[in-house]
N, C-alpha and C positions, 0 to 999 in steps of 0.2 A: 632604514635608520633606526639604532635600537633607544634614541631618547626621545620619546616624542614630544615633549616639551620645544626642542629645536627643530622638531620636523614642521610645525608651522609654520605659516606665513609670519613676516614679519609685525604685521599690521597687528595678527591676531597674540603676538608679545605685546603690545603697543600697554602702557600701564601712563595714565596720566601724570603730567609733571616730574616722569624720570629724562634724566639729559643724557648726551654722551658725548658733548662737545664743551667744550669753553675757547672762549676766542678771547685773543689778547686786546688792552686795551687802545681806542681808537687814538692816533697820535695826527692825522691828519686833517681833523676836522668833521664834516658834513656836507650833506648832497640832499636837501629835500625834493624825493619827487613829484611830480606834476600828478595832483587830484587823478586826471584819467588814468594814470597808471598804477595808480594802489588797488590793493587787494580790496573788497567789499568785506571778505572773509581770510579768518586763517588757511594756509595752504593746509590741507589732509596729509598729514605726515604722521608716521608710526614715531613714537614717544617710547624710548628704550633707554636703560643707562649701558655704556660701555661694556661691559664683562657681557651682557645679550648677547648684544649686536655682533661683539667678536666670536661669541660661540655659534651664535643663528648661523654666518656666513662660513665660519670651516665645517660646520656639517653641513649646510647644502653643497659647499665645493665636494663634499666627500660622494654627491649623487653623479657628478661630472665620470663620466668613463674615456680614458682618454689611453694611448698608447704606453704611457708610465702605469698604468694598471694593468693592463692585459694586454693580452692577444688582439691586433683589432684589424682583419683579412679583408677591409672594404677596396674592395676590386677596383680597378681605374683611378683611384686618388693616393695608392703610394702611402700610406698614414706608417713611415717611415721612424723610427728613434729616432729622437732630435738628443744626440751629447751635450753634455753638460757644459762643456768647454766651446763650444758656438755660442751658448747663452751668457756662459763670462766674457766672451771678448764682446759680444757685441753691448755690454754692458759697461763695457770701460769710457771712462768721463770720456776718453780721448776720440771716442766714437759717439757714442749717448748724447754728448754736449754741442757737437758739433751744429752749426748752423747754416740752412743752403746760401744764405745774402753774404756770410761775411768773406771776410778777404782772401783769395786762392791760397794768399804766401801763408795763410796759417793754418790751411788744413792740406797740408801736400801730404800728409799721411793715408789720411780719407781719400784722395785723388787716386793714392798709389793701389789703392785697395779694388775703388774703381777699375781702374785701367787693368791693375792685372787682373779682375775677375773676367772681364771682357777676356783677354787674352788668352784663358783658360780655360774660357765656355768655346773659344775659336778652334784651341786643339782639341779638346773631347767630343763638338761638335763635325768639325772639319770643315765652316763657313768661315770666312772671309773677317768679318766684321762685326761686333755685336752693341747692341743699344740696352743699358740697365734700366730705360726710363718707366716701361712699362707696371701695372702696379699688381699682375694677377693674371692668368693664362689669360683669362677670356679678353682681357685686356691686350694683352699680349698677341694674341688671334688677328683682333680688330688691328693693332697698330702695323703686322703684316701685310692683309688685304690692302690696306691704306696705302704703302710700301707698292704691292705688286699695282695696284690701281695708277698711283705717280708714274710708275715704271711705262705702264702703258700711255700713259698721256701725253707722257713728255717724249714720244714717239708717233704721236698725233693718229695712236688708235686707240679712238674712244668706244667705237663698237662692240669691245670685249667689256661686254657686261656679266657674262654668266660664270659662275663658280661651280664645278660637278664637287658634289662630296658623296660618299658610299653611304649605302642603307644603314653601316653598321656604325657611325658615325657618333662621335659625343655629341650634346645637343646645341653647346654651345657654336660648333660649324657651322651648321645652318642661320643661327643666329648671327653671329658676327658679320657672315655676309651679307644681311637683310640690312643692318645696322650701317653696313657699310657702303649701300647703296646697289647693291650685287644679287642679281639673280639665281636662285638657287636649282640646279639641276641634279638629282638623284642618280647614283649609277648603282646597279643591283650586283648584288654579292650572288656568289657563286654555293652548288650545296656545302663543300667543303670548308665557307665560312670567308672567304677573300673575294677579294673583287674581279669581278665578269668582265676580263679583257675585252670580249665581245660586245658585249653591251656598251664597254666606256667607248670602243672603236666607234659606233655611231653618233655618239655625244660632241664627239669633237671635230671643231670646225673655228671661224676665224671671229667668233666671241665667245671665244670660250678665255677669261682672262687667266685661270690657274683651278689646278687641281687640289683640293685638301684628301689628306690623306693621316691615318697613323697608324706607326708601325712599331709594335706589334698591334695590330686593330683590337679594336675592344672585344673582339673573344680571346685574344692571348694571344692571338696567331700570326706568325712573323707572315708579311706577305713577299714571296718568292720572286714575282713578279715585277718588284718594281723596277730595274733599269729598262725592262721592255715597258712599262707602261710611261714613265720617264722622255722614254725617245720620243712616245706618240705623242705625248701631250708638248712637249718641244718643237715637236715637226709641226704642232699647227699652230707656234707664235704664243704659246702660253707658258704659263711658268708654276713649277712643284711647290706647294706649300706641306709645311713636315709639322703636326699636331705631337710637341713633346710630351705629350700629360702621359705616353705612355715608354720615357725615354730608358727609364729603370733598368733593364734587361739586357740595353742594349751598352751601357756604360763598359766599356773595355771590348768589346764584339766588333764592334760597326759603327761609322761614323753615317748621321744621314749626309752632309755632303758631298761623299763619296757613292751615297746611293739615284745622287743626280736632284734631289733638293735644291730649290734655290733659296726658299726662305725657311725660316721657323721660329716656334717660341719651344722657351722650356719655362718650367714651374718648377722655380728653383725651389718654392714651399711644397716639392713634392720629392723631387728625384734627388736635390743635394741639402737635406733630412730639416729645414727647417720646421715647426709643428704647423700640422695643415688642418682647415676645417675652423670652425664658427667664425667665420667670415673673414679670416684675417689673421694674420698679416701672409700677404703675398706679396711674388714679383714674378714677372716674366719676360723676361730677356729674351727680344727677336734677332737673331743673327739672318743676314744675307751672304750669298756668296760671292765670289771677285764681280765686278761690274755692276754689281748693286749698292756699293756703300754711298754715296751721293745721296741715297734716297731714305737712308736712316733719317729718324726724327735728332732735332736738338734738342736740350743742349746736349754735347759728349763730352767725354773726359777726354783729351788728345795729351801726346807725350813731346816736349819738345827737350832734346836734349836731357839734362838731369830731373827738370822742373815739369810741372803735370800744370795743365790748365782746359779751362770749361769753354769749349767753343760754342757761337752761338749762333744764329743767322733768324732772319724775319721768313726765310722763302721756306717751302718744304712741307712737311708734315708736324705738327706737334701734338702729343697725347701727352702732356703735363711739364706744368713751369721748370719742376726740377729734378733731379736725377734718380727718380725713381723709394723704392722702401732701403732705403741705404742699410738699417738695421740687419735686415732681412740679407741683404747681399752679404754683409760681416758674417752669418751664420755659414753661407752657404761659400763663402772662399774661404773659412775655418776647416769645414769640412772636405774641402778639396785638399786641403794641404794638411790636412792629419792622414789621410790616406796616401795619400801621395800617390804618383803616377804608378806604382807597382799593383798597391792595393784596391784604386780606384777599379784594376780590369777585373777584380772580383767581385765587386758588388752585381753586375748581372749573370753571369755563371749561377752563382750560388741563389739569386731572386729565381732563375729558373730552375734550377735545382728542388728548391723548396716546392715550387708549385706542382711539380712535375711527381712531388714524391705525396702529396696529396690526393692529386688526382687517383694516382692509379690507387689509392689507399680506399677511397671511397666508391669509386664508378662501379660497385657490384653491390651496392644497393643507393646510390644517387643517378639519377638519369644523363648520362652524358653525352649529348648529342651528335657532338663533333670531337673523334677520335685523334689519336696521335698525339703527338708533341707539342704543348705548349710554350709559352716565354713566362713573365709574370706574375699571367693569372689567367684564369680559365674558368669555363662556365658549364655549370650543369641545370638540367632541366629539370628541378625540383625532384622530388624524393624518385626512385624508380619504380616505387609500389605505390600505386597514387590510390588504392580501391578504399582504404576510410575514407577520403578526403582529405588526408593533411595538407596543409598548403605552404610552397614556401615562405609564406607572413610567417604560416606557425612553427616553421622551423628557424628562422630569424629571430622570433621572440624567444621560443623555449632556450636558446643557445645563450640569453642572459643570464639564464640561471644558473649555468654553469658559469656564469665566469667569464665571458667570454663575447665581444662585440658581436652583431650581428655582421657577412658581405655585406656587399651590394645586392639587392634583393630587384627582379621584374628590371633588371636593364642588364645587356641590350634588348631591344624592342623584339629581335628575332624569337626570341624563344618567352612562352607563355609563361613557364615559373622559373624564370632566370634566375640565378644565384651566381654572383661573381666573387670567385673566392681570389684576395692576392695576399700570400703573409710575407713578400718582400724579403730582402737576404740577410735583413738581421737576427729573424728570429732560430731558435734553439731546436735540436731535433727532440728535446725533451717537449719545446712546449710546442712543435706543428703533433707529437705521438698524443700529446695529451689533447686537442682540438680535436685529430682522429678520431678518437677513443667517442668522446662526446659525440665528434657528428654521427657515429653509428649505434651510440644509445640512444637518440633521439630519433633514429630509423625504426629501431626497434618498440622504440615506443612507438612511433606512430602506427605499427602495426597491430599492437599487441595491448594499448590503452591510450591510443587514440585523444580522449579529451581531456589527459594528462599534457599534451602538446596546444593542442586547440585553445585552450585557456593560457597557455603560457604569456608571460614570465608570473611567476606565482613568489618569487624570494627578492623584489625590487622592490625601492620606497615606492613605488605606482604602478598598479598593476595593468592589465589591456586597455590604453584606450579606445574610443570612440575617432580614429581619425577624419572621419567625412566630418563628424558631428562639430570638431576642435579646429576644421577648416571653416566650416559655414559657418557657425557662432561661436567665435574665438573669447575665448574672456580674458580682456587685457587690461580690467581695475580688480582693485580690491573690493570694490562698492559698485 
């Protein structure tokens, strides 16, 4: 930031008896509170007048690095352009204002949007039935297991406790089914990076409730195998669960329930271009396939005739009062419908296109461990001349100084300096030439001046932090 004046904290603007508010006059009277509830003290508040505080806050947004600035290749989350025109619709009163209590007959608009985004996630996914209720994949994750768990109960086999998920697995898998009251059992990936039919053959038997899986898995790698591991895990009374976070690639290629799926979520804040990251807003729509809708949570949007209405029931599953981040759905059936069914089947072509024209761009001096053909996105094993030391941190960090996000850095677990690169199918082949360009200046510097990298980012408002330090002793006052 070149004023430093605004690069402060606010606090340390704070100048006494300047304001930045006035409130209008009180027309309804008074409310004395009760003695224990008064302050003893004024509350610590930074004291600034308007023109400040407006200029403090668009320079610190100007520190925000987000996809409307650059390049931003974090591997596994999709950080997709979000169009402009998904943020105007889902802005209009007729959306914005709506409210989940009031009456059906006045938002049959909002209903309609519902029901056909379900209908739309049904033919791109090729399941059955879908639920908008969920608020977030991992959410989304949970509300399936929950799903395949009823499924088995309501068939009065309880003994199907255990969940198998791959070595290579997002970490949320694991979690969701600990959460969900599910056993977790590990199935080991093969050297080529896919899972060890061999190994899951031993895993399965008559508790095993469902297999997670995702495809392309977190190294990028379409797995080959699944109607044969499909059958197996079918043959012994269990059922496919399909982890969308990595759905990108496969948009217009493959439907997973034609690849023997029974359940799944998608992150609609990832794959159909909502903005993703700092905590929000998500959704994650769990579809089922024929014979599983019963077991969807309420409420749902149903279609009767002309007119759209919210069905409800007491029995079942529920993971929230109401129908989900609605705003969030508006982006993402915007975005279905500006592409439309021609264009939708290029968004994964061209996601693996990109990735595919990266890799081979760098792997003769980034270490790439597992060859061939990727989908998405793909992983190298840090720099391939590892003898100064450079580490993938420091090539993560120096990559801000150009300009440019850092991947996904040390995940997957398999590989020591993992680097997951994904720049998704929007971006330019000017700007993946110009990313190139940089990841192999910053090779050559780690060669050739080494603690030019090591120290990096050097041209940010905050230079290396201290991360163990800023975990252990966080400083979250001014004072």
């Amino acid at each position: 930031m070149n004023n430093k004046l605004y690069g402060k904290l606010i606090f340390e603007l704070s100048h006494e008896g300047s304001r930045a508010y006035s409130l209008p006059g009180n027309e309804f009277g008074g409310y004395e509170l009760p003695s224990e509830m008064r302050r003893e003290a004024d509350a610590e508040l930074p004291e600034c007048d308007e023109l400040t505080v407006v200029r403090h806050y668009t320079n610190m947004s100007g520190n925000n690095f987000g996809v409307d600035n650059g390049f931003y290749p974090l591997g596994s989350c999709t950080m997709k352009y979000n169009p402009y025109i998904n943020e105007e619709m889902a802005a209009r009163r007729e959306f914005s204002a709506v409210h989940p209590l009031q009456p059906v007959d006045t938002c049959q608009g909002a209903l309609a949007v519902y029901y056909n985004l379900q209908k739309s996630l049904s033919a791109i996914t090729g399941l059955s039935e879908f639920t908008l209720n969920p608020f977030a994949g991992a959410h989304g994750e949970l509300t399936g297991l929950m799903i395949i768990r009823a499924y088995h109960e309501s068939r009065g086999d309880g003994k199907r406790v255990k969940v198998i998920v791959p070595d290579s697995a997002h970490g949320t898998n694991p979690a969701s089914a600990a959460v969900c009251g599910l056993e977790v059992v590990e199935v080991k990936s093969t050297a080529d990076g896919t899972v060890d039919v061999e190994d899951l053959r031993g895993l399965l038997d008559d508790t095993v409730a469902a297999m997670m899986m995702t495809n392309p898995n977190t190294l990028g790698l379409f797995e080959p195998r699944i109607p044969e591991i499909a059958e197996m895990v079918h043959a012994c009374g269990a059922l496919m669960y399909y982890d969308g976070a990595n759905l990108n690639p496969m948009l217009g290629v493959c439907r997973p329930g034609d690849m023997g799926f029974d359940v799944m979520h998608i992150n609609l804040h990832k794959t159909f271009s909502t903005p993703h990251g700092g905590g929000g807003p998500g959704s994650g729509p769990v579809g089922v396939r024929k014979g599983l809708e019963q077991f969807l949570p309420k409420p749902k949007v149903v279609k009767n005739g002309d007119r759209y209405d919210i069905e409800t029931a007491d029995d079942g599953i529920h993971v929230g009062a109401f129908l989900g981040n609605f705003c969030v759905d508006v982006k993402a059936y915007t975005y279905i419908l500006t592409l439309g069914r021609e264009n939708l089947k290029m968004v994964g072509p061209l996601a693996t296109l990109n990735a595919n024209y990266i890799k081979e761009c760098l792997k003769d001096v980034y270490d790439l461990p597992i060859t061939g053909l990727c989908k998405h996105e793909f992983v190298f094993n840090g720099l391939k001349d590892k003898s100064t030391g450079v580490t993938t941190m420091d090539v993560a960090k120096r990559l801000l100084d150009f300009g440019f996000h850092a991947p996904t850095i040390y995940f997957p677990l398999l590989f020591h300096e993992a680097m997951m690169i994904e720049p998704t199918e929007n971006e330019t082949k000017e700007t993946i030439d110009a990313f190139i360009s940089v990841m192999r200046e910053i090779a050559r510097e780690a060669k050739d001046e080494p603690e030019t990298v090591k120290s990096a980012p050097h041209d940010t408002p905050i230079g290396r932090v201290d991360d163990v330090l800023a975990a252990k002793h966080p400083v979250l006052k001014f004072q």
